[in-house]
VEXDREN-2710 file (C-alpha; in Angstrom, 1 decimal):
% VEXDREN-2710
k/r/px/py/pz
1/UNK/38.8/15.6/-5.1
2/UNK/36.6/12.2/-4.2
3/UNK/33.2/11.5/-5.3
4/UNK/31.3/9.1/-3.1
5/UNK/27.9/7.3/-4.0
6/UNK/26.0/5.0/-1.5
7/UNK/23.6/2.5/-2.5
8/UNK/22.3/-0.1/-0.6
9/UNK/19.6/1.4/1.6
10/UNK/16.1/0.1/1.3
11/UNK/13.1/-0.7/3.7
12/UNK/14.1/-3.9/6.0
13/UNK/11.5/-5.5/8.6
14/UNK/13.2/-5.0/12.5
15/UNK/15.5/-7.7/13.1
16/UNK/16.8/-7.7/9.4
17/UNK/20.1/-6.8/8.1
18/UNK/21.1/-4.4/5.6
19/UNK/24.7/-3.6/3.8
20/UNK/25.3/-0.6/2.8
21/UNK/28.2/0.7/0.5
22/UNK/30.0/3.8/-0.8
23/UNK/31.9/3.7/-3.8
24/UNK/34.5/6.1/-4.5
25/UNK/35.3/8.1/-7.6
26/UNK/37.9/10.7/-8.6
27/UNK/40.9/9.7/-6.0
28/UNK/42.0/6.4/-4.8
29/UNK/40.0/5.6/-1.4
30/UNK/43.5/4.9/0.4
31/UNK/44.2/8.5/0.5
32/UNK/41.4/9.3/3.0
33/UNK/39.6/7.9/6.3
34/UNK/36.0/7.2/5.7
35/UNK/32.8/7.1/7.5
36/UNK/29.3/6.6/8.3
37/UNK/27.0/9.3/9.4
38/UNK/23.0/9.2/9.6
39/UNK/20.3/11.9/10.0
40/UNK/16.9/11.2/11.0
41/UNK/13.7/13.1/10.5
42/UNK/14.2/16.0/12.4
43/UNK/17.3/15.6/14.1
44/UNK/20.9/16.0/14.0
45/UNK/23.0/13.9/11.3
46/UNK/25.2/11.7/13.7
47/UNK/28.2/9.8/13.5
48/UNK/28.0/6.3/13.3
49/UNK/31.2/4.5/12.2
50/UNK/34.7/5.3/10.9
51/UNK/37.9/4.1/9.6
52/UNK/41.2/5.0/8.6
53/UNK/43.0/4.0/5.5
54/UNK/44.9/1.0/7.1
55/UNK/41.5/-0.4/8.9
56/UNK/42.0/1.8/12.2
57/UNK/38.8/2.1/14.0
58/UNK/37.6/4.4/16.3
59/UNK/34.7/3.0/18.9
60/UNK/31.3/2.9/17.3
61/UNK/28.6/4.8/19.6
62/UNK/26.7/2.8/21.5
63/UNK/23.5/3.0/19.4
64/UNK/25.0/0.9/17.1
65/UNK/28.0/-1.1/18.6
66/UNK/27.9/-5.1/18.3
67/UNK/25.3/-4.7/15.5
68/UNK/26.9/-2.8/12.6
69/UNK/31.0/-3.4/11.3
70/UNK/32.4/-0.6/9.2
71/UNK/35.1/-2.1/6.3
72/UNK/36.6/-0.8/3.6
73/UNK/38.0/-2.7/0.4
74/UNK/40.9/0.3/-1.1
75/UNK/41.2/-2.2/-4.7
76/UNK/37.9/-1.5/-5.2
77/UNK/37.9/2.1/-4.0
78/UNK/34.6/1.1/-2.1
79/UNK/33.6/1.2/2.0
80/UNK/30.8/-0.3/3.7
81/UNK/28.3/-0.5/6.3
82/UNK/26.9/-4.0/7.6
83/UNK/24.1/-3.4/9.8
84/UNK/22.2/-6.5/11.5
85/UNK/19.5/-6.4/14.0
86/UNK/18.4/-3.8/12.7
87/UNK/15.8/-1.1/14.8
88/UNK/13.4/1.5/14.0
89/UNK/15.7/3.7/15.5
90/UNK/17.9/3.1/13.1
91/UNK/16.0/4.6/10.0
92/UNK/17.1/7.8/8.1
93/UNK/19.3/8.6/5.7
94/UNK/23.2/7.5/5.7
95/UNK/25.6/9.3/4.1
96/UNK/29.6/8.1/3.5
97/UNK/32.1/10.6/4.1
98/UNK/36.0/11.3/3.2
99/UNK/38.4/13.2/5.8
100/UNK/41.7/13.4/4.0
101/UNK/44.1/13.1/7.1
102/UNK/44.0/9.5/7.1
103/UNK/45.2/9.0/9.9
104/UNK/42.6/10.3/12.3
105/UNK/39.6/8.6/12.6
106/UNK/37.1/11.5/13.5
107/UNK/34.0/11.5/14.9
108/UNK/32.5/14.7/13.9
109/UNK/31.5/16.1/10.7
110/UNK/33.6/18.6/10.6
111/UNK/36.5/16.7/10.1
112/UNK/35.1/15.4/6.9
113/UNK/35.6/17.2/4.0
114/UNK/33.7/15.4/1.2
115/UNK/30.2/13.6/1.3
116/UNK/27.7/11.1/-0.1
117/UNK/24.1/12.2/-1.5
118/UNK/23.1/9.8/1.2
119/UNK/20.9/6.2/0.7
120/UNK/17.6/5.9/2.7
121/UNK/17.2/3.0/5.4
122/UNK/13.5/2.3/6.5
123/UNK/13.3/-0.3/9.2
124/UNK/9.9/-1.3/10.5
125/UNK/8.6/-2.7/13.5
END
């Protein structure tokens, strides 16, 4: 079984750029595809970016596309999230996620077995 702890979040000014990253524990990170998912206040948590163990990506919605890039480093069992031009829309809370079949790059939360405690993103106007 993975653990998974993001860090990174924090309260950025719009326009800024933030990098978030979830560091795995427990199981080497090349055994799963990971991803990014978000939940604002009040709404659904939604899928934002994923990718399999050998860098396969899936397309990023298109809330988010052209402004944040999904990587993963498996040496360092760690994944990340760089966000630029950041939004208001964009605040809440990100969690990382593990799906071990990784070789599908989901896009619901379903197919993700193992989660983050999440890291808070605050973006002002």
């Amino acid at each position: 079984q993975v653990q998974l702890v993001e860090s990174g979040g924090g309260l950025v000014q719009a326009g800024g750029s933030l990098r978030l990253s979830c560091a795995a524990s427990g199981r080497a990170l090349s055994n799963y595809t990971m991803a990014w998912f978000r939940q604002a206040p009040g709404k659904e948590r939604e899928f934002v970016a994923a990718i399999s163990w050998n860098d396969g990506l899936t397309p990023y919605p298109d809330s988010v596309e052209d402004r944040f890039t999904i990587s993963r480093d498996n040496a360092k069992n760690t994944v990340y999230l760089q966000m630029n031009s950041l939004k208001p829309e964009d605040t809440g809370v990100y969690y990382c996620a593990a799906d071990p079949n990784r070789v599908r790059v989901g896009v619901r939360r379903s197919e993700y077995d193992y989660w983050g405690q999440g890291t808070q993103v605050t973006v002002s106007s």
